[in-house]
Every structure is written in structure tokens, then in C-alpha cells.
N, CA, C and O atoms as a GROMACS GRO file, in nm:
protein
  440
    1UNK      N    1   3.139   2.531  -0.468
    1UNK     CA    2   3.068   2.467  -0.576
    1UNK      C    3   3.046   2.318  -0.546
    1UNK      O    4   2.955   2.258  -0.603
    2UNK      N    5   3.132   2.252  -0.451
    2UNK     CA    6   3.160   2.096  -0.467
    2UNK      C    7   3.021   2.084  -0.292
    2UNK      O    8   2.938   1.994  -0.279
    3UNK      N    9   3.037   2.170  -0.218
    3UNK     CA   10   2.932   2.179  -0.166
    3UNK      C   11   2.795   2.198  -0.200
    3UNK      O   12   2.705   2.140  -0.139
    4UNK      N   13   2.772   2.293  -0.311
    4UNK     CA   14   2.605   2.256  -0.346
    4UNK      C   15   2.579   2.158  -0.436
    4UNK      O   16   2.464   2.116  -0.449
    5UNK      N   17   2.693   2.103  -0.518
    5UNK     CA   18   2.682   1.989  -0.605
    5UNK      C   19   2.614   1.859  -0.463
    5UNK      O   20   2.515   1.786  -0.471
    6UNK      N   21   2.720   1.876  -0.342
    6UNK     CA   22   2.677   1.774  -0.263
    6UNK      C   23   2.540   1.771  -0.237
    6UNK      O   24   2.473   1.673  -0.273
    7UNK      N   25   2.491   1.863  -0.181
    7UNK     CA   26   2.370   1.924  -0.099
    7UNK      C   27   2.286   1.873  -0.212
    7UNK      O   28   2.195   1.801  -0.171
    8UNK      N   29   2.288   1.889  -0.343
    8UNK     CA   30   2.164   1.876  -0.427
    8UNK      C   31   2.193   1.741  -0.487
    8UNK      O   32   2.110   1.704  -0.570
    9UNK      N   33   2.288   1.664  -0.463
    9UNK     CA   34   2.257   1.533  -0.498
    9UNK      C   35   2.234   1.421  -0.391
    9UNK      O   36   2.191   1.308  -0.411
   10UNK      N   37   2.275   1.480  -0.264
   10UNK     CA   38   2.188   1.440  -0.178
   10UNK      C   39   2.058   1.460  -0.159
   10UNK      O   40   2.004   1.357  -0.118
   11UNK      N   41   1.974   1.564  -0.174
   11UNK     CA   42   1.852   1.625  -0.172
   11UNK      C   43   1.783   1.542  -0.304
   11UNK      O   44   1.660   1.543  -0.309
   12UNK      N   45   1.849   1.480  -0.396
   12UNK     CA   46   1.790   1.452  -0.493
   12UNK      C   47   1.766   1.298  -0.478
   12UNK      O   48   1.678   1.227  -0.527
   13UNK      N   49   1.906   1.259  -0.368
   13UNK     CA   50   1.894   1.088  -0.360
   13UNK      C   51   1.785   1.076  -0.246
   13UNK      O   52   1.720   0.973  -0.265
   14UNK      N   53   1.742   1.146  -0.134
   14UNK     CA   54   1.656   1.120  -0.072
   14UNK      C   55   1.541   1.161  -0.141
   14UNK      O   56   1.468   1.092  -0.070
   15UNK      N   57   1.470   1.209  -0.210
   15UNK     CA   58   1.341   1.245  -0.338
   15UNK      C   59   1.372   1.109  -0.381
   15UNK      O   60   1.276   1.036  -0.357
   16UNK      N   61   1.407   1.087  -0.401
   16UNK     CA   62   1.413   0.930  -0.539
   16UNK      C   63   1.366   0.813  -0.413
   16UNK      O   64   1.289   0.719  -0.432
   17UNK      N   65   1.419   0.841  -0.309
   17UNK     CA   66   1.432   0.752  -0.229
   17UNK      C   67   1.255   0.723  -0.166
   17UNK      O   68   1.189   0.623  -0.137
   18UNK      N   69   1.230   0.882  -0.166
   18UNK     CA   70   1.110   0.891  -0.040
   18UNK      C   71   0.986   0.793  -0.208
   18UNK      O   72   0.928   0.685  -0.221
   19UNK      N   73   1.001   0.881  -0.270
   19UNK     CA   74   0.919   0.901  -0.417
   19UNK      C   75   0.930   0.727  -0.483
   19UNK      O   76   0.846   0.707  -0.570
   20UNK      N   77   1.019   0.611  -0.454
   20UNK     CA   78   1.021   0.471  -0.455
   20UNK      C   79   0.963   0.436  -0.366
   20UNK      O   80   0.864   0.371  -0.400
   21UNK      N   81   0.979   0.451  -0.237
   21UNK     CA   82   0.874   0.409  -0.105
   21UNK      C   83   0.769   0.428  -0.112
   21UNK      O   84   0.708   0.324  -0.090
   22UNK      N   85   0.676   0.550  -0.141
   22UNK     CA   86   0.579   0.569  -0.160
   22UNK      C   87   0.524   0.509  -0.319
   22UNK      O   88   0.401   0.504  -0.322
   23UNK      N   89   0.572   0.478  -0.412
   23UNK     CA   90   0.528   0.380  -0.528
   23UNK      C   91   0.522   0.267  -0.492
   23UNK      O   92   0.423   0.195  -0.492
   24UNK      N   93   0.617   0.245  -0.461
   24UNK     CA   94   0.608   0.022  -0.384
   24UNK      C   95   0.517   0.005  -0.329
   24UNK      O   96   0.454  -0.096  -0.361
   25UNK      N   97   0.453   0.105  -0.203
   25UNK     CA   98   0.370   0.106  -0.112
   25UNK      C   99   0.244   0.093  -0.192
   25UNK      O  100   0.181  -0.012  -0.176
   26UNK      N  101   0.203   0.168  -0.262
   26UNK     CA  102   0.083   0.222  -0.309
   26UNK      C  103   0.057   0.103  -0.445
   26UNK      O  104  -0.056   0.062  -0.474
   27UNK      N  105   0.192   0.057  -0.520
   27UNK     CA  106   0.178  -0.069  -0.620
   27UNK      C  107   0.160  -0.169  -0.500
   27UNK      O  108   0.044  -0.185  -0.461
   28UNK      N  109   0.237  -0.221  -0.452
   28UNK     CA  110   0.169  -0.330  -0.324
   28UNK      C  111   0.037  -0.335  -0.281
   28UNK      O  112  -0.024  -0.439  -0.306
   29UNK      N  113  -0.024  -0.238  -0.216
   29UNK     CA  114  -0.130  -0.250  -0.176
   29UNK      C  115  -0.196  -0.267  -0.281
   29UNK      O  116  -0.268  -0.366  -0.287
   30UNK      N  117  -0.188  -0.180  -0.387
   30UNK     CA  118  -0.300  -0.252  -0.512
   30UNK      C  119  -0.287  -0.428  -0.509
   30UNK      O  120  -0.392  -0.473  -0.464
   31UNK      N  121  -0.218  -0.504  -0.535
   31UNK     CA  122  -0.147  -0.557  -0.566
   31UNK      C  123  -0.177  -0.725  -0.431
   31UNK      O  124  -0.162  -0.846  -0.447
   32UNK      N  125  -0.217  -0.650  -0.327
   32UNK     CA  126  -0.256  -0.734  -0.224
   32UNK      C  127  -0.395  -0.845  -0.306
   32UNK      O  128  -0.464  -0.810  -0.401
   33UNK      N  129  -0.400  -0.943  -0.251
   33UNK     CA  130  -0.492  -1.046  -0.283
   33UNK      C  131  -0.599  -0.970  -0.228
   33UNK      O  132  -0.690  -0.929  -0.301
   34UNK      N  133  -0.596  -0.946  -0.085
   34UNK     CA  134  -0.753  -0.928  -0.008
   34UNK      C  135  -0.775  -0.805  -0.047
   34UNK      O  136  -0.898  -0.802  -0.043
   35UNK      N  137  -0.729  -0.658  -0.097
   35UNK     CA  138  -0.821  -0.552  -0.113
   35UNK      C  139  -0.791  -0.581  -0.279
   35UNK      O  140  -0.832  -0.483  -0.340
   36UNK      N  141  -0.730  -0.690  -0.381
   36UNK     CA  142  -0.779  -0.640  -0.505
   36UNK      C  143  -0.914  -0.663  -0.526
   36UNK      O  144  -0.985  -0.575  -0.573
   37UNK      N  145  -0.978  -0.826  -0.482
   37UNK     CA  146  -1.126  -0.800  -0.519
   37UNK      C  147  -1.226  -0.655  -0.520
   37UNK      O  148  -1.323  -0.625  -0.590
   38UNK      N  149  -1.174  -0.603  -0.440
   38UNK     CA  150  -1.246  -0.508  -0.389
   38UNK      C  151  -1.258  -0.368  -0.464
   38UNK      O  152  -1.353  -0.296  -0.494
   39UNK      N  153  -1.089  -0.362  -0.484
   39UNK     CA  154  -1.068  -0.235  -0.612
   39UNK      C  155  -1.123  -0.300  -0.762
   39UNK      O  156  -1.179  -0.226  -0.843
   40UNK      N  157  -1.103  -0.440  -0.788
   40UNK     CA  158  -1.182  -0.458  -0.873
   40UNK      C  159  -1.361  -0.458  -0.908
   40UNK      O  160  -1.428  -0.474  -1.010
   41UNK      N  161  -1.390  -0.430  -0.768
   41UNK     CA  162  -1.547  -0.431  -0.807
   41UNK      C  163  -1.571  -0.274  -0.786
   41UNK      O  164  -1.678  -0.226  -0.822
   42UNK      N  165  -1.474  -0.195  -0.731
   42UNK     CA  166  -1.487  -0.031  -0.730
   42UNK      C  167  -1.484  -0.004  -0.858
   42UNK      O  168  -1.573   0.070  -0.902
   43UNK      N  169  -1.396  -0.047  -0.936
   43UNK     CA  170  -1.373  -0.020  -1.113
   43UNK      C  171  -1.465  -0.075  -1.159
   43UNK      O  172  -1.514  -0.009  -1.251
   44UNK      N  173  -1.523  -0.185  -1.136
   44UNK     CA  174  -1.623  -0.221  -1.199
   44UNK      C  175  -1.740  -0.146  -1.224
   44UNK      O  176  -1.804  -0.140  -1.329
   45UNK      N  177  -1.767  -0.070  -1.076
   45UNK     CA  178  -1.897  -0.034  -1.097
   45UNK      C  179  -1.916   0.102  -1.154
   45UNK      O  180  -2.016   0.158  -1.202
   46UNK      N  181  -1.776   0.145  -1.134
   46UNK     CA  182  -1.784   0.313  -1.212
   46UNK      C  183  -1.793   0.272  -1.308
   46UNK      O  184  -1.764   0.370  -1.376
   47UNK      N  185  -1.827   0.150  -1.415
   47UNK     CA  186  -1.870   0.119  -1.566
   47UNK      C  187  -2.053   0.138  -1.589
   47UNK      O  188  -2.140   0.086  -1.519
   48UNK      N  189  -2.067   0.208  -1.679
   48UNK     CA  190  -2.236   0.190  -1.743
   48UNK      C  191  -2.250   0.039  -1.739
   48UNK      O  192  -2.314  -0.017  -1.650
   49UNK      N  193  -2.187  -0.030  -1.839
   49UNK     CA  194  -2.192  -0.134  -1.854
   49UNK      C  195  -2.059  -0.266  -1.856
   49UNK      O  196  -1.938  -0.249  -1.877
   50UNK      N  197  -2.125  -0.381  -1.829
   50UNK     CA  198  -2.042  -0.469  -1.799
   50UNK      C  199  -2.064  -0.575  -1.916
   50UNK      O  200  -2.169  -0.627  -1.952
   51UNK      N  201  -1.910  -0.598  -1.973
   51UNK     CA  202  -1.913  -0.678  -2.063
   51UNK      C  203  -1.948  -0.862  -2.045
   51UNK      O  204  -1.923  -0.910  -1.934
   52UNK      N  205  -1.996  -0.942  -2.136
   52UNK     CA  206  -2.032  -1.034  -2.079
   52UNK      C  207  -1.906  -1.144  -2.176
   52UNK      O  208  -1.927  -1.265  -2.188
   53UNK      N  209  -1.806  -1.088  -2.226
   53UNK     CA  210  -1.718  -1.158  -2.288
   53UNK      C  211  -1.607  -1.040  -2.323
   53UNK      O  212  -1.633  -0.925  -2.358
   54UNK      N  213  -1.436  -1.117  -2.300
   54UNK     CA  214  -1.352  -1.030  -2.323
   54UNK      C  215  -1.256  -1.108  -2.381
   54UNK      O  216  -1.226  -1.224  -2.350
   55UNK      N  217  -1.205  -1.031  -2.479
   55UNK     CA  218  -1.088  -1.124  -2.584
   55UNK      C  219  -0.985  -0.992  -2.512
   55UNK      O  220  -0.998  -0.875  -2.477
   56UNK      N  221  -0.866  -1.109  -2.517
   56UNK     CA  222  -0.712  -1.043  -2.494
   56UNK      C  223  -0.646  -1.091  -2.617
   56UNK      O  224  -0.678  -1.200  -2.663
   57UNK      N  225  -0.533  -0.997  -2.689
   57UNK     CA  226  -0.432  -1.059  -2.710
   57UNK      C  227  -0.332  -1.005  -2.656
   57UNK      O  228  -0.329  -0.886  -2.627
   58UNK      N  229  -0.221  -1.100  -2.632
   58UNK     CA  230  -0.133  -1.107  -2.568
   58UNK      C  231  -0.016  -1.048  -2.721
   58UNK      O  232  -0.013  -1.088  -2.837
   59UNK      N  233   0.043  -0.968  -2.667
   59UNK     CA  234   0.187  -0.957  -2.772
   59UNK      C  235   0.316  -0.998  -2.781
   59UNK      O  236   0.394  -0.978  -2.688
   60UNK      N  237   0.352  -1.059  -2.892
   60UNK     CA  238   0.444  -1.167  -2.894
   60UNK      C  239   0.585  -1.048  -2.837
   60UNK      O  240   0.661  -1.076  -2.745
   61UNK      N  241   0.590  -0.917  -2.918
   61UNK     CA  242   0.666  -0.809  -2.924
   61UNK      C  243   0.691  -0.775  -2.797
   61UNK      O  244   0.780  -0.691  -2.807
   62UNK      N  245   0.660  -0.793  -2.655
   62UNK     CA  246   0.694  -0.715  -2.530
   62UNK      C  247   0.739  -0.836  -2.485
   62UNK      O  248   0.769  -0.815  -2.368
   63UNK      N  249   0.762  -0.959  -2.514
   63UNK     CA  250   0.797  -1.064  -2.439
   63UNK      C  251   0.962  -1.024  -2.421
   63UNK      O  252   1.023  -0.960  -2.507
   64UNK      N  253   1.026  -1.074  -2.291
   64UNK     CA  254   1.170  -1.005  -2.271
   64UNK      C  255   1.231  -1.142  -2.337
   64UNK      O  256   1.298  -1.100  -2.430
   65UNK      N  257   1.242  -1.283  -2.335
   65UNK     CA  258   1.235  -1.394  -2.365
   65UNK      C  259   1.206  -1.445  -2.531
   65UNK      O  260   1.107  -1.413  -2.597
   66UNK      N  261   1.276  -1.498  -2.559
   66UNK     CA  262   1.216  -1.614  -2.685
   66UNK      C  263   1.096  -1.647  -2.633
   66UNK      O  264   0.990  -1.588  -2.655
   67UNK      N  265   1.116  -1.764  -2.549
   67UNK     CA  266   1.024  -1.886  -2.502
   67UNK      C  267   1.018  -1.837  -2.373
   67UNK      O  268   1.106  -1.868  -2.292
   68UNK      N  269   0.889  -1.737  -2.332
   68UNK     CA  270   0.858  -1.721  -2.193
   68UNK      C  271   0.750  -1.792  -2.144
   68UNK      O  272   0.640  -1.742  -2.168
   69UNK      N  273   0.752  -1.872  -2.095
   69UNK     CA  274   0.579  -1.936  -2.096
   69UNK      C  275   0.534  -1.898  -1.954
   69UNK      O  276   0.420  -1.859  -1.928
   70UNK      N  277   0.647  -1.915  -1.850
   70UNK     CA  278   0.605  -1.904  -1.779
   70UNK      C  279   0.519  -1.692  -1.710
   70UNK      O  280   0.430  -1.655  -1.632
   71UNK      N  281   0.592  -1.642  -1.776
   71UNK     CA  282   0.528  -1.481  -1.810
   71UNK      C  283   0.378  -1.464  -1.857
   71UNK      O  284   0.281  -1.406  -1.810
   72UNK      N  285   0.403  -1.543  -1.973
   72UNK     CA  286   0.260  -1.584  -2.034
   72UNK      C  287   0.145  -1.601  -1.997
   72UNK      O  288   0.046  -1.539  -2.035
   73UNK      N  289   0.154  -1.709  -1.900
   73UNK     CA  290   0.078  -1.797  -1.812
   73UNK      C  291   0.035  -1.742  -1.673
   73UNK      O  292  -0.055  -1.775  -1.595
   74UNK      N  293   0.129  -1.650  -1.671
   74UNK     CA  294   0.090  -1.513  -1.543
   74UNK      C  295  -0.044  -1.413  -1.586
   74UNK      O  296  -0.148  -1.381  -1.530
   75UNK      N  297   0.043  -1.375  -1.763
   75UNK     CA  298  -0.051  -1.292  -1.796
   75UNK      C  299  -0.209  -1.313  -1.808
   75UNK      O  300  -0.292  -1.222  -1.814
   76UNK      N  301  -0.234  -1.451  -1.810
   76UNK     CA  302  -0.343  -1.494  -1.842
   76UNK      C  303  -0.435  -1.512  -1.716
   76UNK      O  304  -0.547  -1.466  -1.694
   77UNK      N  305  -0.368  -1.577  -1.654
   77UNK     CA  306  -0.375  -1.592  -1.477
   77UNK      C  307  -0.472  -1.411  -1.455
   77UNK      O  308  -0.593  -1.390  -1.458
   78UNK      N  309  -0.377  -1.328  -1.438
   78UNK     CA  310  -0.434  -1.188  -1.405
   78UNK      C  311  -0.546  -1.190  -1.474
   78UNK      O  312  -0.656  -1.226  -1.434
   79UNK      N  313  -0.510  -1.145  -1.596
   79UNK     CA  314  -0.647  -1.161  -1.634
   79UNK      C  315  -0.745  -1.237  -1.663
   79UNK      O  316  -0.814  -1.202  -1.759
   80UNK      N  317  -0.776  -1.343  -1.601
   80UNK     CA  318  -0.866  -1.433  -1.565
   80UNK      C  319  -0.929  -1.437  -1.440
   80UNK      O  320  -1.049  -1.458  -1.424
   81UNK      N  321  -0.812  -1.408  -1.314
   81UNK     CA  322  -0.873  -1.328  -1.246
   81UNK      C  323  -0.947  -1.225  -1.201
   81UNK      O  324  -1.014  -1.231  -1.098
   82UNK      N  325  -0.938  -1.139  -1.266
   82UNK     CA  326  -0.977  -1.006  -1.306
   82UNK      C  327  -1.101  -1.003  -1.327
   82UNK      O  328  -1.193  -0.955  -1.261
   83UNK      N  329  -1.096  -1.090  -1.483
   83UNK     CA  330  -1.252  -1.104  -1.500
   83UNK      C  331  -1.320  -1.183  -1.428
   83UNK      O  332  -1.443  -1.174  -1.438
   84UNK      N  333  -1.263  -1.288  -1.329
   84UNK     CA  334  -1.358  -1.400  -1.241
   84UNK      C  335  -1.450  -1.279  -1.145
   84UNK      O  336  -1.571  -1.264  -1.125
   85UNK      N  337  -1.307  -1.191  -1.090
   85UNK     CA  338  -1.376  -1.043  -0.951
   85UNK      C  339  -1.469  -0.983  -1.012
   85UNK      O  340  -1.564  -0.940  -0.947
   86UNK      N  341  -1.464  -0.966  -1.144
   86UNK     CA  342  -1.546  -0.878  -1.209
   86UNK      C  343  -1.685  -0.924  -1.261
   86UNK      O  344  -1.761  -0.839  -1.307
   87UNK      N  345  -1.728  -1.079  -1.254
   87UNK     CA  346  -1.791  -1.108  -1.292
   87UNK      C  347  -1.880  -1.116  -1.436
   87UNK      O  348  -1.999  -1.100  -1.462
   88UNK      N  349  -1.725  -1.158  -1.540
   88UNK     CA  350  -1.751  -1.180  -1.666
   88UNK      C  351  -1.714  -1.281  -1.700
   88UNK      O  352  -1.593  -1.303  -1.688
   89UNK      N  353  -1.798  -1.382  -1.753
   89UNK     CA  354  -1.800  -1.501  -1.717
   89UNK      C  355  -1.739  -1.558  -1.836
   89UNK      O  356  -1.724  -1.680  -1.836
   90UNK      N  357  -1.688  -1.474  -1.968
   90UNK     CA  358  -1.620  -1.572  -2.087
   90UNK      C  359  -1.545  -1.488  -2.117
   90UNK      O  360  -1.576  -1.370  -2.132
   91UNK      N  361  -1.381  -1.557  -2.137
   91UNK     CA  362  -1.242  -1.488  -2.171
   91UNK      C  363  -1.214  -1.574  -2.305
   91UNK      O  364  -1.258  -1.687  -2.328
   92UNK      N  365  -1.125  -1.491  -2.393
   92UNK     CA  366  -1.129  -1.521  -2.512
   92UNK      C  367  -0.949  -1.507  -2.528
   92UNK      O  368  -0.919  -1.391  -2.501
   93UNK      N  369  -0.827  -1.589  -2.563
   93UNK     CA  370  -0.702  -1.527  -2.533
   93UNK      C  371  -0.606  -1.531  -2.663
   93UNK      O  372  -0.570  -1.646  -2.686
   94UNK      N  373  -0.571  -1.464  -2.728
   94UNK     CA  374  -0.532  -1.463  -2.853
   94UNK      C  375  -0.397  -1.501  -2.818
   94UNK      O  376  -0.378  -1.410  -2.737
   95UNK      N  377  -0.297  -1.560  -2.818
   95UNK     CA  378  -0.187  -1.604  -2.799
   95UNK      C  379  -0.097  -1.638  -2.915
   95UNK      O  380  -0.094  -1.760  -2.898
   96UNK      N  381  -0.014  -1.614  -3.031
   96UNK     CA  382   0.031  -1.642  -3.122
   96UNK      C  383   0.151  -1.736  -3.141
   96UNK      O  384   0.179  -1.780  -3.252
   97UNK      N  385   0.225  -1.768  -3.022
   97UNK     CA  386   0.298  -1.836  -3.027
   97UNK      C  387   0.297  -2.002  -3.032
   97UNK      O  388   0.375  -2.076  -3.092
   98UNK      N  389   0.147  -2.043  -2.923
   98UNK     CA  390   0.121  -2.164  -2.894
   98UNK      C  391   0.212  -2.245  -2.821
   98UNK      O  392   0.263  -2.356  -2.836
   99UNK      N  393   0.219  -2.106  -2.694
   99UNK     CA  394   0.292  -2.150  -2.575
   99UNK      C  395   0.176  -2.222  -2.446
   99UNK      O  396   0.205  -2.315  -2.370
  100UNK      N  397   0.059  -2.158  -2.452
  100UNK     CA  398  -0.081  -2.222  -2.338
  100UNK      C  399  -0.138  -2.319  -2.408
  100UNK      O  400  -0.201  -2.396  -2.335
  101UNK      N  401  -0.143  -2.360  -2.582
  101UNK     CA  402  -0.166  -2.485  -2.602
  101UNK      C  403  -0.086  -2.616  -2.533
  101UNK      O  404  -0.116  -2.707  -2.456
  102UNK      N  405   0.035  -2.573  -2.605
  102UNK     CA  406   0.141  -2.652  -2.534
  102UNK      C  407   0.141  -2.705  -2.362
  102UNK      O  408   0.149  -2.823  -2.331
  103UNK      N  409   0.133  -2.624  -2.292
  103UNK     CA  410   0.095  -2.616  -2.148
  103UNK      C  411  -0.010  -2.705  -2.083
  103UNK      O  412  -0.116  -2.643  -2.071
  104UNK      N  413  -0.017  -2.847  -2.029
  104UNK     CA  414  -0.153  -2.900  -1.960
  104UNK      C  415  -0.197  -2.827  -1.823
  104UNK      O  416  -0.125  -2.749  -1.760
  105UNK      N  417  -0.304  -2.858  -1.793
  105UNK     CA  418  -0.368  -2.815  -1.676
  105UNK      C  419  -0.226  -2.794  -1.575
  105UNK      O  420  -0.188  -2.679  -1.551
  106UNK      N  421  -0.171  -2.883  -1.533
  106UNK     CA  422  -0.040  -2.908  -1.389
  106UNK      C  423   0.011  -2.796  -1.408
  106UNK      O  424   0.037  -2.727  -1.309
  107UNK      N  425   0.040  -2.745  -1.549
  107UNK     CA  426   0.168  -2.612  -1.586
  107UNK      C  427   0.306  -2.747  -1.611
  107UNK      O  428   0.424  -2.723  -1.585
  108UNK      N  429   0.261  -2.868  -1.658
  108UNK     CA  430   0.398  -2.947  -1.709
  108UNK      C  431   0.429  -2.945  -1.842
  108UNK      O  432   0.331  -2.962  -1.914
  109UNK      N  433   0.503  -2.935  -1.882
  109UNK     CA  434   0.533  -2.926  -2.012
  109UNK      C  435   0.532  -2.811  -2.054
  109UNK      O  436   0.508  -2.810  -2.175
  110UNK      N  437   0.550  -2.693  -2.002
  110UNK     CA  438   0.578  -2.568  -2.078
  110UNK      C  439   0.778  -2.528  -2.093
  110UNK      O  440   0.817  -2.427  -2.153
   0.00000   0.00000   0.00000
């Protein structure tokens, strides 16, 4: 018994193992600077249409943090990028806390 207990929790730690390698891999490469433009204009174009303005809000509720600004300021980042690859030229960012008011251009004062 203490033998197939082994056998199948070994068999189970290499699955977890192979099945993380192959996610990292596949989130990474998305995830690369030089082929996201690229997956972003593949998504793009499987769209009818392309919006010419996009409002986000951001939710105060998933923040892991009180005061995350610097999370924040990521989130906005992405998607600003996103829409720069995508070529939509006005972002709109609902933010409730008035953590990116707070914030100047440098990123001092957050």
C-alpha cells in the first residue's frame, strides 16, 4: 500500500511539475515585450470593430494592500500600453481611491 501511495505521489509531483513549466513558459512568452505588440495586434484584428475610447475601472476590492500605489500604477501602465499597441488613442481610468492623482509624472510621491 505504502508503495503505490509512493508511486502516485510521485507521478503526481512530476504532473504538477511538468504542467508549471509548461504555464510559466507559455505566461512568459505572452508576457515578452517583443512578441506582445504583436499578439496584441493578432487580438486586435480578430475584432469587427475597434474602439476609439476605453474607460477602466480599477477595483478598490482586489487590492492585496491598503495603500498599493505602486500595483496601481502597473495596472494602468498595462493598460495603457495595451491600448497604445492597439491603437486607441483615449483611456479613461476610474480609480476611487486617489492614489494616480496623488502620484506626479517621476512616480514621487506615491
Amino acid at each position: 500500500m505504502q508503495t503505490i501511495m509512493l508511486v502516485y505521489i510521485t507521478v503526481a509531483g512530476w504532473r504538477n511539475r511538468l504542467l508549471y513549466t509548461v504555464w510559466r513558459l507559455w505566461y512568459d512568452w505572452h508576457a515578452w515585450s517583443y512578441w506582445g505588440r504583436y499578439m496584441i495586434q493578432w487580438d486586435v484584428n480578430a475584432l469587427r470593430k475597434l474602439p476609439r475610447h476605453v474607460a477602466v475601472i480599477l477595483d478598490v476590492k482586489k487590492m492585496r494592500r491598503e495603500y498599493d500605489a505602486d500595483e496601481t500604477v502597473r495596472k494602468v501602465i498595462e493598460v495603457a500600453s495595451w491600448c497604445a499597441c492597439a491603437g486607441i488613442p483615449i483611456i479613461t481610468i476610474y480609480e476611487p481611491t486617489g492614489i494616480l492623482i496623488s502620484c506626479n509624472a517621476d512616480h514621487q510621491g506615491c
